[in-house]
N, C-alpha and C positions, 0 to 999 in steps of 0.2 A: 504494500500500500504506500501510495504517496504521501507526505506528512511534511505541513507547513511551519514552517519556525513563529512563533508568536509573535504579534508587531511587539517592535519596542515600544517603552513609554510607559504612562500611567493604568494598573489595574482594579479597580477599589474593591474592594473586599464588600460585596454589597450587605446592604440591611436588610430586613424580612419587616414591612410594616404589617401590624396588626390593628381589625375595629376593635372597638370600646368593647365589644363581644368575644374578644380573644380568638379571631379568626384572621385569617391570611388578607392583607385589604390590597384587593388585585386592583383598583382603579389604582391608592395610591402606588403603591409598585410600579406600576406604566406610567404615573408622572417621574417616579425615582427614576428608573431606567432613561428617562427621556430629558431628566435635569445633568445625569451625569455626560449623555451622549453631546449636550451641548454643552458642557463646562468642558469639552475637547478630549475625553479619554481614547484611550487607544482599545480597551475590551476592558470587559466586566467580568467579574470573579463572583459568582451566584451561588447558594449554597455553601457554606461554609462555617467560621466561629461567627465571625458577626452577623450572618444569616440569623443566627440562632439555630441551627442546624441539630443540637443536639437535643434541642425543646420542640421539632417538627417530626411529625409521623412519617414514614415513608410516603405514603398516599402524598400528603404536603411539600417533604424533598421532592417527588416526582414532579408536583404541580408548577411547582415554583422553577425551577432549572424551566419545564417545557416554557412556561410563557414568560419567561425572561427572554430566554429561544426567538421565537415568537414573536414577541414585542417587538427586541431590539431588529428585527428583519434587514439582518443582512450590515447594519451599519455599522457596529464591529463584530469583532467573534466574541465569545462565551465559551468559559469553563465554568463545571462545578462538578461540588464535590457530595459529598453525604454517604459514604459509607463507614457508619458509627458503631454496628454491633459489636459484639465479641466475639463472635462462632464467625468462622472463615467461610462459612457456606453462609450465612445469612449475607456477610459482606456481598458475597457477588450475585446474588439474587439484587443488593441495593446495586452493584454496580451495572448490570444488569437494564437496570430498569430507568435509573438516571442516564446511562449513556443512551439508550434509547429514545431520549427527549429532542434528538439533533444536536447538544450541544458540540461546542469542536472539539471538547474536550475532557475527559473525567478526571476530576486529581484525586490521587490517588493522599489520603493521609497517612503521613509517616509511621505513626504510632500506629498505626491499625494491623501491618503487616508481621508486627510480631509484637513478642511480650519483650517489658522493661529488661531480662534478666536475658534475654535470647539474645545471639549473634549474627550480625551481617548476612551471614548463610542462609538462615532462617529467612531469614528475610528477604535477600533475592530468589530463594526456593518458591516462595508465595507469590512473590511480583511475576517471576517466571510464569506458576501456574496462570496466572487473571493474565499475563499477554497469551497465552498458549489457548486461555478460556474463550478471549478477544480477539481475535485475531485480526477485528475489523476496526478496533477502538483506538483512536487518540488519546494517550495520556500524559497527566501532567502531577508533578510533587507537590507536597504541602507539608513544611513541617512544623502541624500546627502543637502547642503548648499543652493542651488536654485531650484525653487524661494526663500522658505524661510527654514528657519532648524529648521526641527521639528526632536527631539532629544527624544526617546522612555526612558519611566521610567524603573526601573527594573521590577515593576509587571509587566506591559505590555508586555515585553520581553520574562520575563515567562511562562506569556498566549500563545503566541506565537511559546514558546520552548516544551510545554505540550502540543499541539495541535500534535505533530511528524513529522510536512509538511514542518519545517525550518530545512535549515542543513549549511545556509550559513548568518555571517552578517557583514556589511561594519561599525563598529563601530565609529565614528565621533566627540564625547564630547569633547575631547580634556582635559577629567578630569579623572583623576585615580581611585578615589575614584567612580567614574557613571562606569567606565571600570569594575572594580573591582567584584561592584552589578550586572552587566548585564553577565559577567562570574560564578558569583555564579547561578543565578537566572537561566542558562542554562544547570548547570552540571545535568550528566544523561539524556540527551536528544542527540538528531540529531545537535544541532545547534550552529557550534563553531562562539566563538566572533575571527573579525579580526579586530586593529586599524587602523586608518590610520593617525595615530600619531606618526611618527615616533619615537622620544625620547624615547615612551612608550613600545616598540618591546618587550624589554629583560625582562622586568615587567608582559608581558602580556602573554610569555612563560613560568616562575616561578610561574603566578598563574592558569595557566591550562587551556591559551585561546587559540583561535588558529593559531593568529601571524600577519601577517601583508598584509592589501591591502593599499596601496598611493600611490601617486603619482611618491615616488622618487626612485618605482621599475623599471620604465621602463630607470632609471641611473645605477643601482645597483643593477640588480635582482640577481646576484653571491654573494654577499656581503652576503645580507639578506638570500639569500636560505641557504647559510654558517649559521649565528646566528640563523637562526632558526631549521636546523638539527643539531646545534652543541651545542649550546648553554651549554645543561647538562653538556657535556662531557669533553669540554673544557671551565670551565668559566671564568680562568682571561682575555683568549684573548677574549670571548664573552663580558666582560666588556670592555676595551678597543676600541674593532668593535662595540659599541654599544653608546657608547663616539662621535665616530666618524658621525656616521647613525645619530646623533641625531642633529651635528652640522650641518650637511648636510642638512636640512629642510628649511635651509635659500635657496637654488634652487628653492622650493616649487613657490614662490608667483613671481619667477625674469625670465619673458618671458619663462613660462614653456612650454604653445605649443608649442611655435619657438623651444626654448631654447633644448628640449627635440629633435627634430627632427634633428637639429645640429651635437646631442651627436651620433645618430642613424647612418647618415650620416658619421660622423669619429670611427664608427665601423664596416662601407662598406657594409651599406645597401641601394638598392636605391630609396631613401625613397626625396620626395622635402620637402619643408621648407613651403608648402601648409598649410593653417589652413583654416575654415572657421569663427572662432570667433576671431583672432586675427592676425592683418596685419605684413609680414615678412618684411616689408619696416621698422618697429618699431625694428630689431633685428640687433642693429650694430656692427661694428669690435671688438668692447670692449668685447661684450656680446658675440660675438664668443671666444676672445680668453679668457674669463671668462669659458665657456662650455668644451674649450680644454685644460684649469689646473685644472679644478674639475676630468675629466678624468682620466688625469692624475696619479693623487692625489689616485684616484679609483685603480688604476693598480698597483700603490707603495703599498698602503693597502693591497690589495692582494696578492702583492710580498712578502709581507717583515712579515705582521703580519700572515697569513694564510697560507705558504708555509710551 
């Protein structure tokens, strides 16, 4: 099978809105998909942590990947991810069914393919089986923090980039020097590295990766789609906006479901302040008007240093 290298550039880790009823809210989700398409992303990452992925039923994983699919029609590509069980046969009944949706791609989570205490071995033993299961599937990495973070060597990456079936990976060290190896250990293949480290952005596009999926896309997906189309061209301001993207990582960990759906809301989507892993009764006036001078802050950046 033929297998396309991922565009560079910005990937956001999409959200999963929910109505006041604790249901999937598919109108808001087609404005979401439709705010990030024009805030200039390069693909969207659907199904995943910030999905809520592990607070959605399969039936929900299915729905959601399909009409993001869907939605997004053709305007960038789509991966996602959702195979959360424990039982390795249950995994690929989800993988199964998600890749089924059209997306361009399944990612595969790190931790899924074996246990904390198992080896490498182990572990392309299973990746092995699900391409051998797949034979028609694109796939991509994720290595996401829960339950536990299992974080891939550079050989292994390799293996995985020489096999021609990865074209997509959620990069997660949080180390430059592991970035660095898992970007070499991929060139000449299908499978660009993306961090999700923000500081690391402008690093990871000077050595040849292929840019950025986290969290603080669905704040700044204009920013980033800016430093990662620009970055060659113009580098003092790419240093600068990169400076900035980097301080900005302190949102990451301070009521980012809430916090994140706030920000969505005061850019007139209508999106609720629903979560299912984290209670909006926890998100107070402070923490609002903390969301509406990061904004802010976000629109003077783009005024001033971008314009």
């Amino acid at each position: 099978m033929q297998v396309k290298q991922a565009p560079k550039g910005v990937w956001p880790v999409m959200l999963t809105p929910f109505t006041k009823d604790n249901e999937v809210d598919y109108p808001a989700l087609e404005q979401l998909i439709n705010w990030y398409i024009d805030n200039g992303v390069h693909g969207l990452f659907a199904v995943c942590l910030s999905s809520e992925m592990l607070h959605l039923s399969l039936t929900e994983r299915v729905a959601v990947a399909r009409f993001v699919q869907e939605k997004t029609a053709g305007r960038v590509p789509v991966v996602a991810s959702g195979h959360i069980s424990e039982s390795f046969q249950q995994q690929l009944e989800e993988i199964r069914q998600i890749s089924a949706t059209g997306v361009d791609a399944f990612v595969l989570v790190t931790n899924r393919l074996a246990a904390e205490d198992e080896d490498e071995e182990a572990w392309k033993k299973r990746a092995q089986t699900i391409l051998e299961t797949f034979p028609d599937v694109t796939f991509g990495l994720y290595e996401c923090p829960i339950p536990y973070h299992r974080l891939l060597s550079p050989e292994l990456v390799k293996w995985c980039a020489d096999t021609g079936r990865f074209t997509f990976m959620k990069e997660c060290s949080n180390n430059l020097e592991q970035i660095k190896e898992k970007i070499k250990a991929a060139e000449g293949t299908p499978l660009n590295i993306f961090v999700a480290n923000n500081p690391h952005v402008l690093e990871v596009m000077q050595l040849g990766g292929g840019g950025y999926s986290g969290m603080l896309a669905s704040f700044q997906p204009d920013l980033y789609a800016w430093l990662t189309d620009n970055w060659d061209k113009q580098p003092a301001k790419a240093e600068w906006l990169q400076n900035y993207l980097g301080a900005s990582c302190l949102y990451e960990g301070r009521h980012y479901h809430i916090g994140t759906r706030y920000y969505l809301q005061l850019e007139g989507l209508d999106i609720t302040l629903k979560s299912r892993s984290k209670k909006a009764s926890d998100f107070k006036v402070t923490h609002e008007r903390e969301i509406e001078q990061f904004r802010k802050f976000n629109q003077y950046v783009k005024q001033t240093l971008l314009s």
